[in-house]
C-alpha positions as CSV (number, residue, x, y, z in Angstrom):
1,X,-11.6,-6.4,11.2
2,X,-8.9,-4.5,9.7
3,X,-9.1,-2.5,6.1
4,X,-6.4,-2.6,3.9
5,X,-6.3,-0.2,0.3
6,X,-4.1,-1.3,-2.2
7,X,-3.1,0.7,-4.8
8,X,-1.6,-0.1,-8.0
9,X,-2.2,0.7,-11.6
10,X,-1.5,-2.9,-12.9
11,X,-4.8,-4.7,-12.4
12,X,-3.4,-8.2,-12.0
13,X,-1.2,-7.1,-8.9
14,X,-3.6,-5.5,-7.5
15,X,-6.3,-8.3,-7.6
16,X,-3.3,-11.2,-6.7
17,X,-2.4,-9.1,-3.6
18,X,-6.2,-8.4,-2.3
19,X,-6.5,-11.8,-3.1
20,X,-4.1,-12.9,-1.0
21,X,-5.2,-10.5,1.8
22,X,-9.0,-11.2,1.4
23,X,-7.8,-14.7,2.2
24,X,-6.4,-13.9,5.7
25,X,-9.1,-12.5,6.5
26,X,-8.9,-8.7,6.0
27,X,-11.6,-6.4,4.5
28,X,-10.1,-5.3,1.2
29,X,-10.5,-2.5,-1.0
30,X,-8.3,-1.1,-4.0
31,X,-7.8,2.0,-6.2
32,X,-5.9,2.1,-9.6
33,X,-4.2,5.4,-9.2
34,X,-3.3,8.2,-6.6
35,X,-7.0,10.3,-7.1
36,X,-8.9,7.7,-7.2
37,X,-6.8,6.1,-3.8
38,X,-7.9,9.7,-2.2
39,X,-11.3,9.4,-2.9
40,X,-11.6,5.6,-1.1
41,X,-9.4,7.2,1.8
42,X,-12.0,9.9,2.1
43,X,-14.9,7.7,2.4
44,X,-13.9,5.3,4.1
45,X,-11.5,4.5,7.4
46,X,-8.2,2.4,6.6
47,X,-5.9,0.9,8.8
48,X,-3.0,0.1,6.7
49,X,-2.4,0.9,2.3
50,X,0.0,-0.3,-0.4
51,X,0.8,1.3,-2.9
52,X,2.8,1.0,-5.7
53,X,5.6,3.7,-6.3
54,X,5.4,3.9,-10.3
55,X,1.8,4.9,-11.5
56,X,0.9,6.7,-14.4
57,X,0.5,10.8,-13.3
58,X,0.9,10.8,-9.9
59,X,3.4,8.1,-8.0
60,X,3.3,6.6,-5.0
61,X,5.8,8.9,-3.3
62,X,3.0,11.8,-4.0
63,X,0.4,9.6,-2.4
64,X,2.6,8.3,0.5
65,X,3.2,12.7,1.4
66,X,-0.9,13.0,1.1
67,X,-1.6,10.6,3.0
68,X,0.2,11.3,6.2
69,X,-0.4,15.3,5.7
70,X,-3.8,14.4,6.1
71,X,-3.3,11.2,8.4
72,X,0.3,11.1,9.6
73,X,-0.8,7.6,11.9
74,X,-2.0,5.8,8.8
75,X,0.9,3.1,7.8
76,X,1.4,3.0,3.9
77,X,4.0,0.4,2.4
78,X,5.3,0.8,-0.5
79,X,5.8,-1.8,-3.3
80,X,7.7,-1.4,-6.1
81,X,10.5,-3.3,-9.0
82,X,12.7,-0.7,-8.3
83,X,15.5,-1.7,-5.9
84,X,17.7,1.2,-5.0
85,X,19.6,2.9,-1.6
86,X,17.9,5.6,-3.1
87,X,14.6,4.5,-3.9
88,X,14.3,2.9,0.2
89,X,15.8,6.2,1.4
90,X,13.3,8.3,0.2
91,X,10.4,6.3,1.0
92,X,11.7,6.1,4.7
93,X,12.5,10.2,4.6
94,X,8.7,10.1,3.4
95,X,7.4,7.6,6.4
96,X,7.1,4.1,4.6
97,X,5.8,2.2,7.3
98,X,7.6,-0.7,4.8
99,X,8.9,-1.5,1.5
100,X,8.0,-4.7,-0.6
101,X,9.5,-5.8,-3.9
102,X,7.6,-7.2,-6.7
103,X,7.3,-10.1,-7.2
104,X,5.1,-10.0,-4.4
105,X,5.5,-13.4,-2.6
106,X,2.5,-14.3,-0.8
107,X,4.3,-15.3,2.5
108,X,5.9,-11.8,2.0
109,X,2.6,-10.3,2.1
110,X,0.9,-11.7,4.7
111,X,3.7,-11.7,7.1
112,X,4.5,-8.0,6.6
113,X,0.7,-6.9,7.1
114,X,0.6,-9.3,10.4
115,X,3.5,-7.1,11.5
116,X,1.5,-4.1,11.2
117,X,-2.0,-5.2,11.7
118,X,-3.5,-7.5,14.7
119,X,-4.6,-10.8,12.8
120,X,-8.3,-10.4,11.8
């Protein structure tokens, strides 16, 4: 079975989207910030994360760079509000294995982690 992390400092999203992913099927875990989305991918194997770009401290960016220093084949999406050329540019230059806007549409969801993941 496949192990998603989603990370996001506003608890509602974050519950509506491992909702949502529980529901397919996939094991589910979340963080609420950068450090404590570290410490999960320490202890435990993940096969794909979201992660929200704007977090209090530390953003998503810094946790998208950390993650693929210490596990380049991990895929991380990222999720934000913000729509900018920018914004996608960077998270591509960074290795976004996807970007998702909020609102976060549940057929939006599932269909970008069956992309990534093999159906549980």
């Amino acid at each position: 079975m496949a192990v998603i992390l989603v990370v996001d400092d506003d608890e509602p999203c974050r519950d509506a989207m491992q909702m949502i992913l529980e529901r397919e099927g996939y094991d589910v875990r979340s963080a609420a910030d950068v450090d404590q989305a570290l410490h999960e991918i320490e202890e435990f194997p993940f096969d794909l994360v979201y992660c929200d770009y704007r977090m209090p401290g530390k953003s998503g960016f810094d946790l998208l760079a950390e993650i693929h220093r210490r596990n380049p084949s991990l895929p991380v999406c990222m999720v934000s509000a913000q729509a900018s050329a920018e914004f996608d540019a960077t998270a591509r230059k960074l290795g976004a294995a996807g970007l998702l806007r909020k609102p976060i549409r549940r057929q939006q969801l599932v269909e970008h982690a069956e992309r990534i993941l093999p159906h549980p």
